[in-house]
C-alpha positions in Angstrom: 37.5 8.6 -7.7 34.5 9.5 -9.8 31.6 7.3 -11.1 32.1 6.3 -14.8 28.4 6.5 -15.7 27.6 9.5 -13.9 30.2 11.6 -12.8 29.5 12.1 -9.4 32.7 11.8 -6.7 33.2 8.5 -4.9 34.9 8.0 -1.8 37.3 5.0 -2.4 35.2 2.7 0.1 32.3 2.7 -2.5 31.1 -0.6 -3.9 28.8 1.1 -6.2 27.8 5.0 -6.7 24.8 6.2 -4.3 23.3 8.0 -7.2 23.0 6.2 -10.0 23.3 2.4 -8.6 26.9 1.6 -11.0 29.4 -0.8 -9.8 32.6 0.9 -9.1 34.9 -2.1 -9.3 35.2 -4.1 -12.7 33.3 -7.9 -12.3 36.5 -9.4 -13.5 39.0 -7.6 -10.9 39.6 -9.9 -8.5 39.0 -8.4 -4.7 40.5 -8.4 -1.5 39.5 -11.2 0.8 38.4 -9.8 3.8 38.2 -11.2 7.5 35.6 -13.5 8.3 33.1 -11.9 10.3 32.8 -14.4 13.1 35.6 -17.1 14.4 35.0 -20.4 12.8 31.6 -21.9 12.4 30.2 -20.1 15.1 27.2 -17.6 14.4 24.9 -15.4 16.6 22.1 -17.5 17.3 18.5 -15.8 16.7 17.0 -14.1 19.2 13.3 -15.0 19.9 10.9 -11.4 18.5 9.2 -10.8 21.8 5.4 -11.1 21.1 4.2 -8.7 23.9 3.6 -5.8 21.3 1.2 -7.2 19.9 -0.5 -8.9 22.8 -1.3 -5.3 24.3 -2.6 -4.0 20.9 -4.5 -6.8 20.7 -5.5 -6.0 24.5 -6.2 -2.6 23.5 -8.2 -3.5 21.0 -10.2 -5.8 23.1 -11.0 -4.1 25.6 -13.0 -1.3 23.9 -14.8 -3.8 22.1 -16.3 -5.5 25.2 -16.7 -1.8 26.7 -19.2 -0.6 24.0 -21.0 -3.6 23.3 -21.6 -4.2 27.1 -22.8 -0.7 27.4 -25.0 -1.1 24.2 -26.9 -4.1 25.5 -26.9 -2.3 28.7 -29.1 0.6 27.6 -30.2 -0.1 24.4 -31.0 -4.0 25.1 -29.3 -4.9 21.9 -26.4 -4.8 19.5 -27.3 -0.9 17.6 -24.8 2.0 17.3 -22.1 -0.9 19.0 -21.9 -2.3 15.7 -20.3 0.3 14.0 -17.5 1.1 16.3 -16.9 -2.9 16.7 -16.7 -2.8 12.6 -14.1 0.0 12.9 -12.3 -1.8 15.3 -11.7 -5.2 13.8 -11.3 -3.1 10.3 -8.2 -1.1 12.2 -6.8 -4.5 14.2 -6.6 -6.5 9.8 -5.1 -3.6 8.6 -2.2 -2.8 11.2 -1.6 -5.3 14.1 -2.9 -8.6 12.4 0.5 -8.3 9.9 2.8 -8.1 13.1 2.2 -11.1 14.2 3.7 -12.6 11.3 7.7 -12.9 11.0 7.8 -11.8 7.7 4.3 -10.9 6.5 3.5 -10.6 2.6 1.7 -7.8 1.5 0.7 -9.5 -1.5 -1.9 -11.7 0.9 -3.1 -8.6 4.3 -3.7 -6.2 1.6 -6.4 -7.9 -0.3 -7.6 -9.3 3.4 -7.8 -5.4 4.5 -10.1 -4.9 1.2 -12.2 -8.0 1.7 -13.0 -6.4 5.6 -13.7 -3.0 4.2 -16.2 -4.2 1.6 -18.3 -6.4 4.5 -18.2 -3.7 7.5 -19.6 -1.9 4.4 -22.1 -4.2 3.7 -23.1 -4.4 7.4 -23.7 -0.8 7.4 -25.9 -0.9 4.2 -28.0 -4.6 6.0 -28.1 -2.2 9.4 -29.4 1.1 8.3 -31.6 -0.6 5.4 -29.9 1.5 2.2 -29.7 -0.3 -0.9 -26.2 1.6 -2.1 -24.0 -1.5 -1.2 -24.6 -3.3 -4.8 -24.2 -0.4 -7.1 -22.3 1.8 -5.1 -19.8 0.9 -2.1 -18.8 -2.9 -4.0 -18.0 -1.7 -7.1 -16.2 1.3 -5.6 -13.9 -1.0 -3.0 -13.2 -3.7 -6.4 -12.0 -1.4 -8.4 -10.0 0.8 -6.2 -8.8 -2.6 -4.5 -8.1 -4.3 -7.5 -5.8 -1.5 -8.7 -3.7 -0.9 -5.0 -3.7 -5.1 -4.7 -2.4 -4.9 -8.7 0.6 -2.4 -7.5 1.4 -4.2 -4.3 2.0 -7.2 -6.4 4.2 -5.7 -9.0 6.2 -3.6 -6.8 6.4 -7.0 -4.4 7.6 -9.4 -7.7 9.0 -6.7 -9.8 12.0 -5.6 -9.6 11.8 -3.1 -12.4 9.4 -1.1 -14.4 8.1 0.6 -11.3 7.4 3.7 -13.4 5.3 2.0 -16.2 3.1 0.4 -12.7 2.7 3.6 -10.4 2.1 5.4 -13.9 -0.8 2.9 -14.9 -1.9 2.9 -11.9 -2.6 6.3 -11.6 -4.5 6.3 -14.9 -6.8 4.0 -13.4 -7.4 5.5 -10.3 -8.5 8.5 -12.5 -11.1 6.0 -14.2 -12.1 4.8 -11.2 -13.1 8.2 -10.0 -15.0 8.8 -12.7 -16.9 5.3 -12.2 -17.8 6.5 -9.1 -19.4 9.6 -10.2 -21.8 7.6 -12.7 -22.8 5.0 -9.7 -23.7 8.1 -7.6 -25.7 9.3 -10.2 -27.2 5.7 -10.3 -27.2 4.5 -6.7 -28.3 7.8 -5.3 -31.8 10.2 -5.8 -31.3 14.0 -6.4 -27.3 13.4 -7.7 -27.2 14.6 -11.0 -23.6 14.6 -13.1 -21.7 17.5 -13.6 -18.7 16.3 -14.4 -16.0 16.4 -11.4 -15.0 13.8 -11.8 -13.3 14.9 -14.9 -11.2 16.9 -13.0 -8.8 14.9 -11.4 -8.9 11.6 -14.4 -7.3 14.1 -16.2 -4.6 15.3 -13.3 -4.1 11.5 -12.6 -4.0 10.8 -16.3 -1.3 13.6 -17.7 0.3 12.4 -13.9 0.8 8.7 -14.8 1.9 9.6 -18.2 4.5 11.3 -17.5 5.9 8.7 -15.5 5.4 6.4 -18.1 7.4 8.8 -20.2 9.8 8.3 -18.4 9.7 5.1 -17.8 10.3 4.6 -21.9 12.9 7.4 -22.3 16.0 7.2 -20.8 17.7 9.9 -21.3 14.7 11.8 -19.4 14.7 9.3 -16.5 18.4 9.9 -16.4 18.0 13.3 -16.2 15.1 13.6 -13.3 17.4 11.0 -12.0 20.7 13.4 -11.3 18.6 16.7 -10.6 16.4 15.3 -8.1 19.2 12.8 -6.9 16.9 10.2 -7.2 
C-alpha cells in the first residue's frame, strides 16, 4: 500500500502516512469497530503526580540562598555580592521549576513571567552598582527580544498552521533587534563607536526567515524540503 499524495510505502496498519500527514482511509468508508478498551464503564482512575520533585528543587534552591546571604551578612555586615547570586537563583527557580508545579502549565503566561524577572534582576544590578544603562540599554533590549520570543510562543501555542510564515518573521526581527542593540550601545555606553556588526547577522537572520517564508507561500517548494529532508 502506498500513500496517494506522496508515494511513500505504507504498512496496512497506517491511519495516515508518517511523511506527509494524508489519511490513508477514505472519510466516507466506514471502519471496523474495534474492542472497547476497558470492560464496561470502568476506567483507570488518575493517579495523584507525586509533588516531591519539585519540593527538593525548591529545597535546592533554598538552601543556597540562605547559605550566601548568611555568609554575606556574616562578613560583610550586609546584603553586597549576595544579591546577585540570590537574583540568579530566583531568575533560574521562574524559569524551570516554578512551571512544574503546574498540571498543565501554559507557556503563553511563564514565558512573559521569566522576561518580567530578567528585566528587574537587571534593574537591580544597574540600582546596585550605580550604572545608568538600565533605561536605554538592558529594557529596551529584554522588550524587544521578549516581545518577539512571547509573540512566537503564542502563535505556535494558538496556531496550528503557518508556523513558517512565524519562525520566518521572527527571525527577521531578531535581526532588527540586533541592530537596535548596537545603536543603544553606541548611546548608553562612552568610547562605543558603530561599526556596523550588527549588520552582519540582520542580514543572515533576514535571507534566513525569508526563506522560510518562501516556503511557507510556495508549495511545491515546501513539498519538496518536505520529502528530501523527511520532514
Amino acid at each position: 500500500m502506498y500513500c496517494v499524495k506522496c508515494g511513500v510505502k505504507l504498512a496496512d496498519t497506517e491511519i495516515e502516512c508518517p511523511l506527509c500527514g494524508t489519511v490513508v482511509y477514505h472519510p466516507d468508508i466506514a471502519r471496523e469497530k474495534a474492542e472497547s478498551l476497558y470492560p464496561g464503564k470502568k476506567y483507570p482512575r488518575a493517579g495523584i503526580t507525586p509533588r516531591w520533585p519539585q519540593v527538593m528543587f525548591t529545597v535546592a534552591f533554598l538552601l543556597p540562598l540562605f547559605i550566601v546571604l548568611l555568609c554575606d551578612i556574616q562578613f560583610n555586615l550586609g546584603i553586597t555580592w549576595s544579591g546577585y547570586v540570590i537574583g540568579a537563583l530566583v531568575l533560574g527557580y521562574v524559569a524551570v521549576v516554578l512551571p512544574s508545579w503546574f498540571k498543565k502549565p501554559n507557556p503563553v503566561v511563564f514565558v512573559p513571567c521569566d522576561f518580567v524577572v530578567t528585566a528587574l534582576y537587571l534593574l537591580y544590578i544597574n540600582l546596585v552598582t550605580g550604572g545608568k544603562w538600565f533605561l536605554s540599554f538592558a529594557l529596551p533590549v529584554v522588550c524587544g527580544v521578549g516581545a518577539i520570543v512571547i509573540t512566537v510562543v503564542t502563535l505556535v501555542y494558538y496556531v496550528r498552521r503557518g508556523k513558517l510564515f512565524i519562525f520566518g518573521g521572527a527571525m527577521i526581527a531578531l535581526g532588527a533587534v540586533i541592530l537596535l542593540m548596537e545603536f543603544l550601545m553606541c548611546i548608553t555606553f562612552e568610547g562605543v563607536k558603530f561599526i556596523g556588526w550588527s549588520l552582519y547577522p540582520l542580514i543572515t537572520l533576514a535571507l534566513l526567515g525569508g526563506a522560510l517564508i518562501f516556503l511557507g507561500i510556495c508549495r511545491p517548494a515546501r513539498e519538496s524540503m518536505e520529502k528530501k529532508f523527511f520532514i
